[in-house]
C-alpha positions in Angstrom: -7.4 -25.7 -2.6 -8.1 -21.9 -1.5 -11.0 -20.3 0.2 -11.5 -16.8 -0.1 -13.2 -14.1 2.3 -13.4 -10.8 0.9 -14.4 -8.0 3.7 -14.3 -3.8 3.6 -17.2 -3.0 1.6 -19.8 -0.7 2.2 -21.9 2.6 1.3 -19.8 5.6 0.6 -19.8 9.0 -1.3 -18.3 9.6 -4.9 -14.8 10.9 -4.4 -14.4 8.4 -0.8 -12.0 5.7 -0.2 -12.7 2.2 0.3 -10.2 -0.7 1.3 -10.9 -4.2 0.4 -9.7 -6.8 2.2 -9.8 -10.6 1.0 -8.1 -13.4 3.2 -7.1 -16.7 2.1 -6.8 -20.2 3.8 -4.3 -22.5 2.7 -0.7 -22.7 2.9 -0.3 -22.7 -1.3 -1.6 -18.7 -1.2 1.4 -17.1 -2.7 2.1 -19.7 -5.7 -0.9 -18.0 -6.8 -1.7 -15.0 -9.1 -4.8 -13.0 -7.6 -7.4 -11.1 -9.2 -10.0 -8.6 -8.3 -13.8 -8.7 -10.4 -16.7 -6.7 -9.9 -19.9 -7.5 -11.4 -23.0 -4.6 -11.3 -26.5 -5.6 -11.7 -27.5 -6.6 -15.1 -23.7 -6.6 -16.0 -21.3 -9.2 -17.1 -18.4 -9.7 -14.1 -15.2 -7.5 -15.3 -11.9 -7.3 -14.1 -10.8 -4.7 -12.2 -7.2 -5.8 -11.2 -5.0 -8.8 -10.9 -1.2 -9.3 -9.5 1.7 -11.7 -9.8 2.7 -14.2 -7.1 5.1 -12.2 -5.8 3.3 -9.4 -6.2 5.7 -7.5 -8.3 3.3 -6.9 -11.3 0.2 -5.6 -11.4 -2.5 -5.3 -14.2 -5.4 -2.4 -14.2 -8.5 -2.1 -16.2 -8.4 1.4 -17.5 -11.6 2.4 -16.0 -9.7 2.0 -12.7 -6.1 3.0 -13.3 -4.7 6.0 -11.2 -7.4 5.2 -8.9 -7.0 1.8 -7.2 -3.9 -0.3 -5.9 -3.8 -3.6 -5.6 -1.2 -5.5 -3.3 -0.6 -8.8 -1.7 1.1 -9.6 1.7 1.9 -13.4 1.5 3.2 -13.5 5.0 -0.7 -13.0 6.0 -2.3 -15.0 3.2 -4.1 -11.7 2.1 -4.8 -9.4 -0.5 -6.0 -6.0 -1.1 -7.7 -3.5 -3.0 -7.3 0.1 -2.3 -10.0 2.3 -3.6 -9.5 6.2 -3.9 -11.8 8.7 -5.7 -14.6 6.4 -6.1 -17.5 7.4 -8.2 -20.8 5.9 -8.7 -20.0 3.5 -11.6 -18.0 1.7 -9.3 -20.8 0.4 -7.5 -20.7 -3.5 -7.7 -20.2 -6.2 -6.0 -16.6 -7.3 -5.9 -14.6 -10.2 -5.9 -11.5 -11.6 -5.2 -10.3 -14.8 -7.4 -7.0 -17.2 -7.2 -5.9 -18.6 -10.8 -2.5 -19.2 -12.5 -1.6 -15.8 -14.2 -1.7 -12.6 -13.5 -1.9 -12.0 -16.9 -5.3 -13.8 -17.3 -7.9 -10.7 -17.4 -11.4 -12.9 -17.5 -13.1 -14.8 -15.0 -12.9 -18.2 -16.8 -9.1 -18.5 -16.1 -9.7 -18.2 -12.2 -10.3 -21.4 -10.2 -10.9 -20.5 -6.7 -13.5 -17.7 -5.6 -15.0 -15.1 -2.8 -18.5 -14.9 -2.1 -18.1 -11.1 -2.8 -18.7 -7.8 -0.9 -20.8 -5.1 -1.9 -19.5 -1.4 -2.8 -22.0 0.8 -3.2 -20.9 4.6 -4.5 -23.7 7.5 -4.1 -23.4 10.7 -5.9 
């Protein structure tokens, strides 16, 4: 089993940076694939990112590509989202998520969870 913390959000301006952190207990952290979500009011949760074990491959919704990183240091059971050029439609709260495949792009193939960590953009 995995527990999740996600930290680093906050209230910024469009076209700041954010970095989120998200930690994980357990000693079985890198034989899983992790995945970032965000979910705005009213909306359904969407990916925004997701990575391999080894954190060799990487997948990016296209809303987010050339703008955010996402990386993995399995040596300190964590993983991360860097956020560059942020604009107001990325205000949600985020999530990070442990499943089986990077590969896997919806929520339902993710078994452990965050509680989430808001990231508010202003214009």
């Amino acid at each position: 089993q995995v527990q999740l913390v996600e930290s680093g959000g906050g209230l910024v301006q469009a076209g700041d940076s954010l970095r989120l952190s998200c930690a994980a207990s357990g000693r079985t952290f890198s034989s899983y694939a992790m995945g970032w979500f965000r979910q705005a009011p009213g909306k359904e949760r969407e990916v925004v990112a997701t990575i391999s074990r080894s954190g060799s491959t990487k997948y990016y919704a296209d809303s987010v590509k050339g703008r955010f990183t996402m990386s993995r240091d399995n040596a300190k059971n964590t993983v991360f989202l860097q956020m560059n050029s942020l604009k107001p439609e990325d205000t949600a709260v985020y999530y990070c998520a442990a499943g089986r495949s990077y590969l896997n792009v919806r929520s339902s193939g993710y078994d452990y969870w965050g509680q989430g960590t808001q990231v508010t953009v202003s214009s």
